[in-house]
MARDREN-378410 format. One line per field, with one value per residue (C-alpha): residue number from 1; x, y, z. Coordinates in steps of 0.02 Angstrom, whole numbers, plus 50000, padded with zeros to 5 digits. Layout:
BEGIN
k = NUM, ...
east = X, ...
north = Y, ...
up = Z, ...
***
This chain:
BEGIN
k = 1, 2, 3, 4, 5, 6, 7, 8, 9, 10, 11, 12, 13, 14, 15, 16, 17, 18, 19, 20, 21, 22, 23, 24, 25, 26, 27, 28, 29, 30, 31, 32, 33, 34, 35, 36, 37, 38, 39, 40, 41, 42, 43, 44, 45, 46, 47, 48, 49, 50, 51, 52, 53, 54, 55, 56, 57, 58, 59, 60, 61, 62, 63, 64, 65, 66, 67, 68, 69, 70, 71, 72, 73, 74, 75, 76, 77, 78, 79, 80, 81, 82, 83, 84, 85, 86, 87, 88, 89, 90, 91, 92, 93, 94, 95, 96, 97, 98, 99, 100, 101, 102, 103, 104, 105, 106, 107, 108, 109, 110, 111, 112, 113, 114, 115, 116, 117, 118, 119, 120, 121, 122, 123, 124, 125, 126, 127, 128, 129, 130, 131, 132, 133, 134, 135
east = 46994, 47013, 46976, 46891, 47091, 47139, 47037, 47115, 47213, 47091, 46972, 47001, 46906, 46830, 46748, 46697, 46624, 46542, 46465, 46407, 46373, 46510, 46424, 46560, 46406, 46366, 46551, 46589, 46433, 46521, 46677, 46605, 46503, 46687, 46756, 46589, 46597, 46794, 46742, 46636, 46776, 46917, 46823, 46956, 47033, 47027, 46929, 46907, 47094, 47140, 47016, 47039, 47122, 47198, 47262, 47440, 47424, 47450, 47363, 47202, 47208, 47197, 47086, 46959, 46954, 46962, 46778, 46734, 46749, 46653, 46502, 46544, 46498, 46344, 46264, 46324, 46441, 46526, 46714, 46752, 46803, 46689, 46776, 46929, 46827, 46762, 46891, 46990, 46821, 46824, 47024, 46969, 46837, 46930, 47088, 46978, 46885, 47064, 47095, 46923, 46960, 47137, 47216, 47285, 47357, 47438, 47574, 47555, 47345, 47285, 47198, 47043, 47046, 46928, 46840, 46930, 46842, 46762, 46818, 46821, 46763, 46573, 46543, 46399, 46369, 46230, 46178, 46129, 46248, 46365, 46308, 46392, 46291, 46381, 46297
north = 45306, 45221, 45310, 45241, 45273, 45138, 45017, 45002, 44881, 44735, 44808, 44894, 45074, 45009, 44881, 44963, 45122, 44987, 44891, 45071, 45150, 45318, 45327, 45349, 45348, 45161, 45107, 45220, 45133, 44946, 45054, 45095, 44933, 44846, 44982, 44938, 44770, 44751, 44874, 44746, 44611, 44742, 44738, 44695, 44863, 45037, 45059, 45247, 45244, 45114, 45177, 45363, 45423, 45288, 45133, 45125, 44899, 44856, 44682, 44784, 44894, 44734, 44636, 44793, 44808, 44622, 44647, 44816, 44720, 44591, 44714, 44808, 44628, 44611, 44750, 44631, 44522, 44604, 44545, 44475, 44329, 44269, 44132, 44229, 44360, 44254, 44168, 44316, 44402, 44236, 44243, 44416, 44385, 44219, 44341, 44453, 44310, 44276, 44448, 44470, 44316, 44378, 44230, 44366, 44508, 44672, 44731, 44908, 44928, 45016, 44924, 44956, 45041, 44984, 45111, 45140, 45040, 44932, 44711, 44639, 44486, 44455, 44397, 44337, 44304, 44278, 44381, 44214, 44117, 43999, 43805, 43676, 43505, 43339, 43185
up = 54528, 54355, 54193, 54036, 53949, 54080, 54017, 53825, 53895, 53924, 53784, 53631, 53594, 53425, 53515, 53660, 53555, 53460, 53638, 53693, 53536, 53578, 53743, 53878, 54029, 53978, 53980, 54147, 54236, 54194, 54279, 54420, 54448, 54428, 54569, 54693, 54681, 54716, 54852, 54933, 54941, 55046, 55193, 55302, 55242, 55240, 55075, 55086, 55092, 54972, 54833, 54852, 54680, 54589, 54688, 54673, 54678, 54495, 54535, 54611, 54428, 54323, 54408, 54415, 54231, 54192, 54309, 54209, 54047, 54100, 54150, 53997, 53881, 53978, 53863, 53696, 53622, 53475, 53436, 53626, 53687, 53798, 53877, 53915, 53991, 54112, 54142, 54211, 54308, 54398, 54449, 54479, 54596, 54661, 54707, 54804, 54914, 54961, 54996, 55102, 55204, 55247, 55140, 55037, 55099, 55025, 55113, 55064, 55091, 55243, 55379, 55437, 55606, 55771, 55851, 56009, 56171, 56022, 56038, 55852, 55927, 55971, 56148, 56220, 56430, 56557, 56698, 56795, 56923, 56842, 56891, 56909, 56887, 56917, 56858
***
């Protein structure tokens, strides 16, 4: 999906070698928390499609590693700005509520299919005879 190169632009490497002391595992596991929890807000999509490889949505790429950083600061605070940081993993998060409640949607992301035979709706009935009580 996204590299550790991808995310030199929302962080720079001096400060992220200095956050994870030249250890690429620590800044790849604020990576991949970023890509999981993004994950969690395409629901209405086909997210085996959408994050196989690299997504090709630009917004989806900056929003991911506006999230990664934010993970990334969690383990200190050397040289980073927290309020802009969290300002952008909030519109980050914001952007994908709208996206998971169908507010938002990308033109060019595959749906999710319905298993064939399968409503998306939940019904509910009784087995009983309908009445019909007048008062």
């Amino acid at each position: 999906m996204l590299s550790l190169d991808d995310l030199k632009s929302h962080i720079t490497v001096g400060t992220m070698d200095a956050i994870t002391d030249d250890t690429d595992a620590l800044a790849q596991g604020a990576l991949d928390a970023a890509i999981s929890e993004a994950k969690g807000f395409c629901s209405l999509y086909d997210v085996d499609a959408l994050f196989a490889g690299t997504p090709d949505d630009p917004i989806l790429k900056q929003h991911i590693k506006s999230m990664a950083k934010w993970h990334l600061m969690a383990l200190t605070n050397v040289n980073i700005d927290w309020a802009d940081t969290e300002t952008r993993y909030n519109q980050a998060t914001m952007w994908l509520r709208s996206v998971q409640s169908g507010k938002v949607v990308q033109p060019n992301w595959p749906l999710r299919t319905v298993p064939a035979g399968k409503d998306t709706y939940f019904h509910s009935s009784s087995r009983a005879p309908k009445r019909n009580n007048h008062y």
